[in-house]
C-alpha positions in Angstrom: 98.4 110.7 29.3 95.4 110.6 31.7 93.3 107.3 31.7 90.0 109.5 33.1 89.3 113.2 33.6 88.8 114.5 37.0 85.4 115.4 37.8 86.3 118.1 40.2 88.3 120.4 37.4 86.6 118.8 34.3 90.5 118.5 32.8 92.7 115.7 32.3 96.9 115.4 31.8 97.5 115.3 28.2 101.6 115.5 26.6 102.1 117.4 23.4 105.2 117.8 21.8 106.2 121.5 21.2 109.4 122.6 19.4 111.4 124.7 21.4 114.4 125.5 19.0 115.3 129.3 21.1 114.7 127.2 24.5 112.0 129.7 25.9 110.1 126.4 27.4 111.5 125.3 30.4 110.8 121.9 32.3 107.6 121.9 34.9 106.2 124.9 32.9 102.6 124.9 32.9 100.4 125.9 29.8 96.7 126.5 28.7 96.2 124.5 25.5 93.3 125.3 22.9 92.5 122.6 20.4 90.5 123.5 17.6 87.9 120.9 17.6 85.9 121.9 14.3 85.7 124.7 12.1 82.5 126.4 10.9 81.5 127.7 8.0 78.4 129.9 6.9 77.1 129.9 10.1 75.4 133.0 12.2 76.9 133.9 15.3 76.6 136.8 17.6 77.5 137.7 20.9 76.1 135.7 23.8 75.2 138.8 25.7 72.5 139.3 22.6 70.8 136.0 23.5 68.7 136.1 26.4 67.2 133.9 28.5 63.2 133.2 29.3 60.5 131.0 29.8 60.2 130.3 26.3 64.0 129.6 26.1 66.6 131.4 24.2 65.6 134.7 21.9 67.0 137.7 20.4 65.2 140.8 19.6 65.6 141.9 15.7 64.8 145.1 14.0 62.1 145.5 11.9 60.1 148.3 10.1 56.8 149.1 10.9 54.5 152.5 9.9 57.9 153.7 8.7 59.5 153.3 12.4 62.4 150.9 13.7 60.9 148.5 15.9 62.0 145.5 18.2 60.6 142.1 17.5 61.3 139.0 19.8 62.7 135.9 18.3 62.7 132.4 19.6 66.1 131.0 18.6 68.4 127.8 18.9 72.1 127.8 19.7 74.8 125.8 18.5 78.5 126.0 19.5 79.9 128.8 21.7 83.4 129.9 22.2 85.3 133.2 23.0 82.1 135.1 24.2 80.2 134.5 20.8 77.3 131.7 19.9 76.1 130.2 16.6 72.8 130.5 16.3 71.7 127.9 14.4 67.8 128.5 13.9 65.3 131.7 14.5 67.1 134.3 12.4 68.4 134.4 8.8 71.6 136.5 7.3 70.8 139.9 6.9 69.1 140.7 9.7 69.5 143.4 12.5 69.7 141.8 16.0 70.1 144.1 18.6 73.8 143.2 21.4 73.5 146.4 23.6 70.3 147.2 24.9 68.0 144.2 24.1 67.4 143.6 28.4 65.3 146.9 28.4 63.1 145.8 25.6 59.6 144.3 25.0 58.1 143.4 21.6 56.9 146.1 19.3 59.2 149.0 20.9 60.2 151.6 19.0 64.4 151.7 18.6 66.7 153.9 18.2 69.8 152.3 16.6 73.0 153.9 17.6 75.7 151.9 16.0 76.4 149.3 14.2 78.7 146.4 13.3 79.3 144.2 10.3 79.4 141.0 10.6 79.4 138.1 7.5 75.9 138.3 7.0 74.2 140.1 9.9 74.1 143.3 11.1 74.6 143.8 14.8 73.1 146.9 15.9 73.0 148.5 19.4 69.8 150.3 20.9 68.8 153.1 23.4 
């Protein structure tokens, strides 16, 4: 076992015993371990491309209805945990809401959208734009 990680590569030796009844796992091999550190539950997550990035810090655009038209709003949010190209947002938007993951760079507040497609998740709806 490693005494210290290595500030270079951020990783550290670990040993883990593995069965290996059918003898696939031969000595020297190398492998990329994922521990599950926590699980969450009844959390919001969508895909990191969907956050972006300004002044203000971290937002997403939702959908909303206006005058009977689909429109873009801007939301400040907070992230929690990310892993596997997805984030938990963990304030800013609340289940059951539209939040735009494909075209959110090419809008501004208020802009009429156009939704194209879009995907179930637990308890929002991800929705992409033109």
């Amino acid at each position: 076992m490693g005494g210290a990680i290595d500030a270079a590569s951020r990783t550290f030796p670990i040993e883990v015993r593995v069965e290996n009844r059918e003898g696939i796992l031969k000595p020297e091999m190398t492998a990329r371990l994922f521990v599950t550190r926590d699980r969450l539950a009844d959390v919001l997550v969508v895909p990191q491309t969907a956050v972006l990035l300004d002044e203000a810090g971290y937002g997403v655009f939702v959908v909303g209805s206006e005058d009977g038209k689909r429109v873009a709003h801007a939301r400040t949010v907070e992230t929690g945990a990310s892993y596997g190209g997805y984030v938990v947002i963990t304030d800013g938007i609340e289940a059951g809401e539209e939040v735009v993951i494909l075209g959110q760079q090419n809008l501004t507040e208020g802009d009429v959208v156009e939704v194209v497609s879009t995907t179930e998740s637990a308890s929002l709806r991800l929705v992409s734009t033109e």
